[in-house]
Residue, then its C-alpha position, 0 to 999 in steps of 0.5 A: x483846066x489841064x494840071x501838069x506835075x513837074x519839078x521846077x526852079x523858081x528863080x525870078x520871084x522871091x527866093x531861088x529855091x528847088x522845088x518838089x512837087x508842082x502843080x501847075x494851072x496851064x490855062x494860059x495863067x503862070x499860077x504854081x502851086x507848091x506843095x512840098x518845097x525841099x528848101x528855101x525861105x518861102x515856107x517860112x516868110x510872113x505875110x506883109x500885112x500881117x503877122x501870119x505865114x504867107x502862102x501866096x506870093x505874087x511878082x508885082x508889075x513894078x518888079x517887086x515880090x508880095x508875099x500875103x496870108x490867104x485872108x490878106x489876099x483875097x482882101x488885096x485881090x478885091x481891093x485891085x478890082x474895087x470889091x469890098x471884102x467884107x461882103x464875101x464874109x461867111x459862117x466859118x462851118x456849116x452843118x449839113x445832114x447832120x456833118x459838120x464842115x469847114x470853110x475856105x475861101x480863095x479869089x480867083x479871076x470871076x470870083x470866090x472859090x469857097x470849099x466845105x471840108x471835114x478835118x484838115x484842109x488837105x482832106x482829099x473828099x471836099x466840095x466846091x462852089x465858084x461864086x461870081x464876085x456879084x454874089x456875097x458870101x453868104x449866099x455861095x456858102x447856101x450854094x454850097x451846102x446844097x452841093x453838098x446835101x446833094x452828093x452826100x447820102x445820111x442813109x448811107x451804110x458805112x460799109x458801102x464800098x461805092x455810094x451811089x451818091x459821093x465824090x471819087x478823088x483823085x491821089x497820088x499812089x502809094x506804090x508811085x507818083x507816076x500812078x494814081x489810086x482813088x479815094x471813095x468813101x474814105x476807102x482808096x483804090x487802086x484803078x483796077x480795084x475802083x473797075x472791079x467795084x464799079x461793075x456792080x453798077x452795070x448799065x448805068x451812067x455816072x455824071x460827074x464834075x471835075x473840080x479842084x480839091x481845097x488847097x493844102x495848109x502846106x501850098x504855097x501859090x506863085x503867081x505873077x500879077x500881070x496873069x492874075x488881072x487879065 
C-alpha cells in the first residue's frame, strides 16, 4: 500500500472544503484521510445514526452523502456484507506486560483492523492486527496482545536508546513536512541520528513490518461506496 501526502479539493462528496494534509490510500481505492481541515462543515457534522461526531463520510451509489461515527460505521459496513456487529465486540483495553493499552477497531475490506495503544489515539507507537471478518473480536484482540508481548520487552531499561525489540514510527519533522524523523522508545530522531544509534547493532539484521498507525481522533475518512464494496 503506497501513501501519497497532498493538499487537495473535495468537491463532489458532501461540502467543498480545501483541505491540508492528506493522506491518501492509492491501491486502486479512492479512500482519503484528512487530518487537519482548514475549513468547512465536515469536522463539525454529526453522525446520522447517532448524536456523535462523524468521521467517516461515504458518497453512496444513488448519489447521496453518509456521514457515520467510527461505531455506526463498522456497524453499517457488516450490515452491507450480512456480519453481525456484535461478534466483533471486545474488551475496551487489554493489559499486556503489565502496560495498559487501549483498543480500536475499523472494517475494512477483509475484515477488522484493531489497534492497541497507550494514551491518545494519535499515539505515533501503537500495534495492529488485520483479522478476517471469520475471526470475532475477541479472538484478534488475543492476537494482538501477542503482537504486543512480542514487540515490547519489560526488562527494557528506560534509558535504552534502540531497544532490541519495539516499533520505529515514522513522523512528520519538526524541521519540515517534506522531511521525516523518527520516534523509537518514545525518543525522536532525525535519520541521520536513527544511523548513528543503529550502527551499535552492526552485523545484525532488522525485520520489520510496515503497517498503518491508529487513526487520529482529528481524521476524517472520505470514501466512495462504489470503492468500499468491491
Amino acid at each position: 500500500m503506497i501513501f501519497v501526502r497532498q493538499c487537495l479539493r473535495f468537491s463532489d462528496c458532501l461540502h467543498p472544503i480545501r483541505l491540508q494534509i492528506a493522506w491518501v490510500y492509492c491501491c486502486l481505492y479512492r479512500i482519503v484521510v484528512v487530518c487537519s481541515p482548514i475549513r468547512g462543515e465536515i469536522s463539525m457534522s454529526h453522525c446520522e445514526h447517532c448524536d456523535a461526531s462523524a468521521t467517516q463520510f461515504i458518497k453512496l451509489r444513488s448519489g447521496e452523502s453518509l456521514a457515520l461515527c467510527l461505531d455506526c460505521y463498522n456497524s453499517w459496513y457488516c450490515e452491507k456484507l450480512g456480519y453481525d456487529i456484535a461478534s466483533f465486540s471486545h474488551p475496551k483495553t487489554i493489559q499486556v506486560h503489565g502496560k495498559r493499552y487501549k483498543l480500536m477497531k475499523r472494517a475494512f475490506f477483509g475484515g477488522m483492523q484493531y489497534w492497541a495503544y497507550a494514551g491518545r489515539a494519535d499515539n505515533p507507537e501503537s500495534f495492529l492486527f488485520n483479522g478476517p471478518f471469520t475471526m470475532s473480536g475477541k479472538q484478534a484482540v488475543k492476537q494482538l496482545a501477542s503482537i504486543i508481548a512480542e514487540h515490547t520487552d519489560p526488562r527494557q531499561k528506560e534509558d535504552c536508546l534502540i531497544p532490541e525489540h519495539g516499533i520505529i514510527s515514522v513522523v512528520p519533522s519538526r524541521s519540515g513536512y517534506d522531511d521525516a524523523d523518527f520516534l523509537v522508545n518514545g525518543k525522536r530522531f532525525t535519520g541521520e541520528q536513527l544511523i548513528k544509534h543503529l550502527s551499535m547493532y552492526m552485523e545484525s539484521n532488522f525485520r520489520y513490518v510496515i503497517e498503518s498507525r491508529v487513526p487520529s481522533p482529528d481524521c476524517n475518512w472520505i470514501m466512495y461506496e462504489e470503492d468500499i464494496f468491491q
